[in-house]
N, C-alpha and C positions, 0 to 999 in steps of 0.2 A: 504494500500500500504506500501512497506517495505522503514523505512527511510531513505533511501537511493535511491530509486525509484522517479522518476520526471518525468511526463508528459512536453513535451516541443515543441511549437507548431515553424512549416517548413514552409516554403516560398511552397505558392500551395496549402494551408490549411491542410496540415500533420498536425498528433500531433503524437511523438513517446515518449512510452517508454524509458529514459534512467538512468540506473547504475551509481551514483556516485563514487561508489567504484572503481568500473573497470574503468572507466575514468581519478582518483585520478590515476591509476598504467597504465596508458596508453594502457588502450584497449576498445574496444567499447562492451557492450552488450544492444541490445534495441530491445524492441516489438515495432510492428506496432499496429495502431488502424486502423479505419476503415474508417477514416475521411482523405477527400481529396480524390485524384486519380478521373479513369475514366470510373470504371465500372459501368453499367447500374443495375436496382436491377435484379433481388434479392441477386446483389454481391455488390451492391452500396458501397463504392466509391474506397477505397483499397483493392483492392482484389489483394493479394500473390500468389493466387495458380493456378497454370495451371491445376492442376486435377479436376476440375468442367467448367460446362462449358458454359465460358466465352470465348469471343474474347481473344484469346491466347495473340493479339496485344494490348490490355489493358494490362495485366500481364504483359507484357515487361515494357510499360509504367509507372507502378506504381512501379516494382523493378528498376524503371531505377529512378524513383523522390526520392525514401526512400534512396536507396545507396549514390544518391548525398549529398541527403540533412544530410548525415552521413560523407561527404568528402571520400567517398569511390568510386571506377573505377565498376562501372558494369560490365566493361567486364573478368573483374579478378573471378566473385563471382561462389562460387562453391555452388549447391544445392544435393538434394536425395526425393527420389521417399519412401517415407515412406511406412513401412510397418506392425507397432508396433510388431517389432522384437529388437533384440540385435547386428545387425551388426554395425560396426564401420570403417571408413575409414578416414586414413590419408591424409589431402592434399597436392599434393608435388609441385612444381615447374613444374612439366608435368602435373599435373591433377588442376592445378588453372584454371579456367575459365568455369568447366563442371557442364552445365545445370543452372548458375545464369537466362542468359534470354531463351534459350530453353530445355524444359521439356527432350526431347527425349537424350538430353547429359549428363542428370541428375543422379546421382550415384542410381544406380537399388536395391532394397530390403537392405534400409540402414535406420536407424534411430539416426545414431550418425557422427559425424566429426570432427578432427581436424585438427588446425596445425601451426606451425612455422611460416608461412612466413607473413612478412608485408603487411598492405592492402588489403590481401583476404578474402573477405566476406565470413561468412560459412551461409548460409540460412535455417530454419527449418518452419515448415507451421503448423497452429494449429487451429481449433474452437471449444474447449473447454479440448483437450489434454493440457499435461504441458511440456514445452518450458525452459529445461533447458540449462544455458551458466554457462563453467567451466574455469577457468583460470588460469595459472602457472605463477607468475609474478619473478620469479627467470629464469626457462627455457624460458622463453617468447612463450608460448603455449599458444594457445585459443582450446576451442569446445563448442559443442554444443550436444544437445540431446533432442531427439521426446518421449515424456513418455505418455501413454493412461496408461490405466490400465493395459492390457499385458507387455506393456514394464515397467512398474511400476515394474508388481512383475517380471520381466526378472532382475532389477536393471542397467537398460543401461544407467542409470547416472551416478550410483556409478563406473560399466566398463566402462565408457567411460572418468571419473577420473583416474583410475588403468592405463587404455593405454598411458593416459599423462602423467602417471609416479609417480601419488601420494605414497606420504610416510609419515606414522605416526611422521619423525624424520623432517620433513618438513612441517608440514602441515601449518603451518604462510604464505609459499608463495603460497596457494590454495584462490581461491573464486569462490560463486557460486550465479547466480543470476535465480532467478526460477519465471518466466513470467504469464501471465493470464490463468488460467485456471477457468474449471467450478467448483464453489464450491460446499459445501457440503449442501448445500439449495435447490439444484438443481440435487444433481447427487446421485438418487434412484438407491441401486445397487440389483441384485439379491444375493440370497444365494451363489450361485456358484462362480460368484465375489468376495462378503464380504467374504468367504473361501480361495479361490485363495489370495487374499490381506493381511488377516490375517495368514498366513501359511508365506508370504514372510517378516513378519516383520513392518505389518502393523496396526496392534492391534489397536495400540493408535489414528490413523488417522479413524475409523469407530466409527458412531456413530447409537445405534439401537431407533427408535423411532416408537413406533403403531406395533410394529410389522416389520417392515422394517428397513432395514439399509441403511445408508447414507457413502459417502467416501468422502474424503479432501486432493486429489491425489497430490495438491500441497504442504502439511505438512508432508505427508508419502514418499514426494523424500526429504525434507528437512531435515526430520528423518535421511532417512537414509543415506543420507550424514557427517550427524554428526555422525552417526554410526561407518564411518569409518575413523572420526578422523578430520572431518570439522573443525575450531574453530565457534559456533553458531551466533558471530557477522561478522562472513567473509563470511555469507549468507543473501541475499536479496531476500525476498519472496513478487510479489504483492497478497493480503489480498481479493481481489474481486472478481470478479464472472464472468464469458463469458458470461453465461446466463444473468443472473440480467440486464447486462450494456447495451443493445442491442443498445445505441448509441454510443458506442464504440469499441464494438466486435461481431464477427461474435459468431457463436454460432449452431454447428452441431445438438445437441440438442434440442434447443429451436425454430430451425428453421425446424427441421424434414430434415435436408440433402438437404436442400435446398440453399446454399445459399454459402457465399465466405471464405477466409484464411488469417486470420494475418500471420505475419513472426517474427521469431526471427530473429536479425541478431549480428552476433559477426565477430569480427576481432580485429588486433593486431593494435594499430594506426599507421600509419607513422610517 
């Protein structure tokens, strides 16, 4: 887990994720784990996502204990219907509130968000994708972003930093915290992948063993974030595994698509 990274347990038997960093500069960034809430299995206990399926009225439930117990309004939080593409949407003051607790209001074919305003939750869903949160602590800008491997080599981290306005002549007021994904113990890729990934600047994050290759989609968005000028200690990467923890994370994977969604969530503090 990156040093800065703290498990820290919720009234309800939550434990989340949360960023020292971003904390220090007043903003929130925190994964969910899987502990607590009210889902039945095979989504037992936090389950984030509406898109599996779960009692939608669980998902309310358990985005409605994680927001609280982050001192955040539920009703403000803004979600998106993933698609491991590279859209990006702004949340403005007319679009705060769409799709935190229902799916169908949720921003359509998006994998990125930000935005300015205080208090508004940006939500992102993940079981074993990587769960990047980006931050402007001079513009007081948050987001976030959905990275699989498509959006890996699409770079909707890196654009999703560029939209908030990153600058090389600035980059001290940037930070980026990059949440649980599956690692490379776990995540056998094909050729056509390990190609696709290496082609976008991914070299360094594959590793070939027996014959096969392995990826580390979580050091390949951290790459290349430093790529574009990150400073390396104003990045937080958790070091674990979706798969491996399965008492703490769901895991698309290792469960064979069966089963529930962490969340990232970020916001600006009040």
């Amino acid at each position: 887990m990156g040093a800065g990274l703290r498990i820290r347990s919720k009234d309800g038997g939550l434990a989340l994720i949360e960023s020292s960093i971003f904390e220090e500069e007043g903003f929130i960034a925190a994964f969910t784990t899987r502990m607590g809430g009210w889902s039945p299995r095979p989504f037992d206990g936090l389950n984030m996502g509406f898109g599996v399926p779960d009692d939608p009225a669980n998902v309310r439930m358990n985005r409605t204990a994680a927001l609280k117990a982050l001192g955040l309004d539920p009703s403000a939080a803004a979600a998106m219907r993933q698609v491991h593409g590279d859209r990006i949407v702004e949340v403005t003051e007319a679009l705060k509130g769409c799709g935190g607790l229902e799916y169908g209001k949720s921003f359509p074919s998006t994998d990125g968000m930000y935005t300015a305003i205080a208090g508004v939750a940006l939500i992102s869903t993940f079981a074993d994708c990587v769960p990047v949160v980006v931050a402007d602590r001079a513009a007081r800008k948050i987001g976030l972003a959905h990275a699989g491997w498509r959006g890996t080599v699409l770079d909707v981290a890196v654009k999703l930093a560029l939209r908030m306005g990153f600058d090389k002549g600035r980059a001290g007021d940037f930070m980026a915290a990059i949440g649980p994904c599956v690692g490379p113990c776990c995540y056998e890729v094909g050729d056509d992948v390990a190609l696709a990934l290496a082609g976008a600047g991914g070299a360094a994050a594959l590793t070939a063993e027996g014959g096969k290759s392995r990826a580390d989609l979580g050091l390949m968005n951290e790459l290349r974030l430093i790529g574009l000028g990150f400073a390396p200690d104003r990045i937080e990467r958790y070091e674990g595994c979706t798969s491996c923890e399965e008492g703490l994370f769901f895991s698309h994977r290792r469960d064979r698509g069966r089963t529930g969604r962490s969340a990232a969530i970020a916001a600006i503090a009040v």
